[in-house]
Structures are given as structure tokens and as C-alpha cells.
Backbone as CSV, one residue per row, in Angstrom:
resi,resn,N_x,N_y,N_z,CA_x,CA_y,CA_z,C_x,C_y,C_z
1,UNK,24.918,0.789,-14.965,23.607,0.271,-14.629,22.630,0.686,-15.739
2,UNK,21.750,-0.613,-16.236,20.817,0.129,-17.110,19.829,0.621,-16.545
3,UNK,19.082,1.513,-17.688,18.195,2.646,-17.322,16.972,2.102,-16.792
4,UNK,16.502,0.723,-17.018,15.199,-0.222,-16.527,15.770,-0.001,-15.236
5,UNK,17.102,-0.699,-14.550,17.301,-0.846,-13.269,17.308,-0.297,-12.783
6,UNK,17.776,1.326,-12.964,17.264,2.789,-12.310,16.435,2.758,-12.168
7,UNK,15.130,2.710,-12.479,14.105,3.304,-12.740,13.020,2.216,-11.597
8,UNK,13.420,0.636,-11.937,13.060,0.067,-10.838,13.352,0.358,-9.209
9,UNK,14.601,0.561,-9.379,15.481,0.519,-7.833,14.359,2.021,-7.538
10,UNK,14.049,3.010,-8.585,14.013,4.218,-7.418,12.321,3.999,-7.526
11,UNK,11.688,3.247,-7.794,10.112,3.075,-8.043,10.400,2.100,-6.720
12,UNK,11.075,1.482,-6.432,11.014,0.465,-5.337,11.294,1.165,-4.098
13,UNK,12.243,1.990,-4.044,13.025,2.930,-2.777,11.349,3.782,-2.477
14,UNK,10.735,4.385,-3.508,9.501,5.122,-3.413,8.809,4.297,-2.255
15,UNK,8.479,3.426,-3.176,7.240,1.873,-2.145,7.576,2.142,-0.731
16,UNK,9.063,2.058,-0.927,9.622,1.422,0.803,9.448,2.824,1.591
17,UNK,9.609,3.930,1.146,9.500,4.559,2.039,8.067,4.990,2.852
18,UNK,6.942,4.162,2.397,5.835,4.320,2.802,5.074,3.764,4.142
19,UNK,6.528,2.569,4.308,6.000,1.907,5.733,6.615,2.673,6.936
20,UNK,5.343,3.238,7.284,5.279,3.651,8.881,4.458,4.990,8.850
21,UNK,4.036,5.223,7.570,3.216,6.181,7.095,2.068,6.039,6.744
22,UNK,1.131,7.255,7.388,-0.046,7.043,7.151,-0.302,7.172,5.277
23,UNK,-1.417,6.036,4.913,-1.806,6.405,3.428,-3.174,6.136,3.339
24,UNK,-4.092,6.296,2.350,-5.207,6.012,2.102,-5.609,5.134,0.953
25,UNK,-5.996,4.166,0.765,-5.790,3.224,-0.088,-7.206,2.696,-0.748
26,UNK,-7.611,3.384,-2.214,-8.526,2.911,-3.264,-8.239,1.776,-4.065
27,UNK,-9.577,0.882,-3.446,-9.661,-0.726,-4.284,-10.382,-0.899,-5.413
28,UNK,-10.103,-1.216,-6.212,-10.934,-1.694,-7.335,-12.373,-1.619,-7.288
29,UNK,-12.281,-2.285,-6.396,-14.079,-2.338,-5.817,-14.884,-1.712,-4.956
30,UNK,-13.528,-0.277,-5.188,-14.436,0.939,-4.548,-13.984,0.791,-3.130
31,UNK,-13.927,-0.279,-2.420,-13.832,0.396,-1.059,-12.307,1.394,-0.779
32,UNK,-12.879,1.807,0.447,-11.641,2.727,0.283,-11.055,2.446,1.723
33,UNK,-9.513,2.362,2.212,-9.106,2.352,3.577,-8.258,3.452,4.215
34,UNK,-7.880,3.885,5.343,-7.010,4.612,6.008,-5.781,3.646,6.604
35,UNK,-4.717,3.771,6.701,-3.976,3.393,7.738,-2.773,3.509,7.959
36,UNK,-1.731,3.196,9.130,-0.027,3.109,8.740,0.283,1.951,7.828
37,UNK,1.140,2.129,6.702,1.381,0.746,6.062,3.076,-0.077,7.065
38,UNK,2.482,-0.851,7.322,3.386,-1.942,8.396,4.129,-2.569,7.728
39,UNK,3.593,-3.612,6.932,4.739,-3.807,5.603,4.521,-4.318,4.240
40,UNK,4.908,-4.147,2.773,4.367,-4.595,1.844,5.548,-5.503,1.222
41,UNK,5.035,-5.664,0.277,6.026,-6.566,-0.575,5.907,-6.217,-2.343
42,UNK,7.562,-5.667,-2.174,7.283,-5.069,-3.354,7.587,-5.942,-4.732
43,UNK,7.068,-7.267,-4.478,7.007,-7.576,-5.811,5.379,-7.955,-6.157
44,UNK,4.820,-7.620,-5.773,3.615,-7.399,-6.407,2.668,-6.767,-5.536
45,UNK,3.006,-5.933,-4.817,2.803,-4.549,-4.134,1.512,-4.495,-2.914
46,UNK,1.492,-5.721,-2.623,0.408,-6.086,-1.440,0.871,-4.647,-0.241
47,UNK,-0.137,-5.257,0.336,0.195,-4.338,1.494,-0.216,-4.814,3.059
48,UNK,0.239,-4.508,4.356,-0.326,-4.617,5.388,-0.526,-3.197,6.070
49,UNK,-1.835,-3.334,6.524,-2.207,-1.618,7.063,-2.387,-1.782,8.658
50,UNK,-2.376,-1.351,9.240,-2.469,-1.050,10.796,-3.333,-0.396,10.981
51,UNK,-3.798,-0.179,12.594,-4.982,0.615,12.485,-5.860,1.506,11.677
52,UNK,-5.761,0.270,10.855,-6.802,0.496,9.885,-8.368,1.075,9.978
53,UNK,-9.264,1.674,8.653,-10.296,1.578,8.845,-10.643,2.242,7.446
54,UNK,-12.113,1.804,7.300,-13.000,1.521,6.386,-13.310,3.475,5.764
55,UNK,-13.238,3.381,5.032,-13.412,5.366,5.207,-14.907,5.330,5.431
56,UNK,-16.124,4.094,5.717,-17.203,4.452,6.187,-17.420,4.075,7.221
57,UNK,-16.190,3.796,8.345,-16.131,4.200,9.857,-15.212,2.308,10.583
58,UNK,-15.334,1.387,9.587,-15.205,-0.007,10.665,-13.747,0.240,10.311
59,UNK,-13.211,-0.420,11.943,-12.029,-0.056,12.255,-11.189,-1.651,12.036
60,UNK,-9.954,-1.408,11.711,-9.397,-2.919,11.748,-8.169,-2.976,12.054
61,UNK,-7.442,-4.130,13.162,-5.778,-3.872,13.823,-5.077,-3.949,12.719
62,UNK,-5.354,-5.099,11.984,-4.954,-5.254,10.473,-5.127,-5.580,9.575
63,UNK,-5.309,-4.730,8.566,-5.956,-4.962,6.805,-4.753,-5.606,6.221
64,UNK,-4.712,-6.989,5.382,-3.906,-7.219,4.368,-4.763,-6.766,3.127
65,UNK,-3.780,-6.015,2.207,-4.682,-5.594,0.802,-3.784,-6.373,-0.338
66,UNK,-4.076,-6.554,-1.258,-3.526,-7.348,-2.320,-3.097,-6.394,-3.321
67,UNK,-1.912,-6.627,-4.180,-1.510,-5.545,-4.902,-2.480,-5.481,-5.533
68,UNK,-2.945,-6.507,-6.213,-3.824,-6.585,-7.563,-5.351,-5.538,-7.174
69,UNK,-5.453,-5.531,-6.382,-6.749,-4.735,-5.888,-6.493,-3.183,-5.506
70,UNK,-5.559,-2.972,-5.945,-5.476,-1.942,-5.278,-5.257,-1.300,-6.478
71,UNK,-6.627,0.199,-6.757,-6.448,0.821,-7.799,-6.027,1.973,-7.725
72,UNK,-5.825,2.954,-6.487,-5.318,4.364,-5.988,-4.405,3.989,-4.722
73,UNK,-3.421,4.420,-4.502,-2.931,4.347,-3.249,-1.835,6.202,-2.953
């Protein structure tokens, strides 16, 4: 196996192990969210969050976030 495909497979195994876990998630545009991630897609690293919420209090059942926006996670 080449060393790219390592390196993908275990950057991808990383991603996956994040759904059902709480994370906190910095957007580009500053806002910032809390939530369980429910499920993403790891080819361009979107995300769906679950009881979600705004870190300045609004609550949401579910946030879709876009990979592209997402500058901290």
C-alpha cells in the first residue's frame, strides 16, 4: 500500500471516529457550535450536528455545517 493511502485511510478512520461525539466546531465566519456529530461525509468533510447550539446560547435539533466553512473543529 502506498504511503498517500496510509495516510488517507488513517486521516479518514480519525473523521469517523467522531460520530456520536460531542465536538465544538469553528466557522470561518466566526460563529462557533457545540454538538454530537450524527454524520459527516468524508469527502469533503461536511458535517451533521445534533443537539446542537450556538456557543451564544440558540439551540438547534440539527445543524448541517459544510466542510468548506469549517475552520477549527
Amino acid at each position: 500500500m502506498r504511503l498517500s493511502a496510509i495516510i488517507s485511510k488513517r486521516f479518514s478512520d480519525e473523521l469517523s471516529s467522531l460520530v456520536g461525539k460531542k465536538v465544538r466546531v469553528t466557522l470561518s465566519s466566526g460563529a462557533r457550535f457545540e454538538g454530537v456529530v450524527a454524520a459527516l461525509n468524508p469527502s469533503d468533510y461536511s458535517l451533521w450536528l445534533a443537539e446542537a447550539r450556538e456557543l451564544d446560547g440558540e439551540f438547534y435539533e440539527r445543524v448541517f455545517i459544510s466542510g468548506k466553512s469549517i475552520e477549527y473543529l
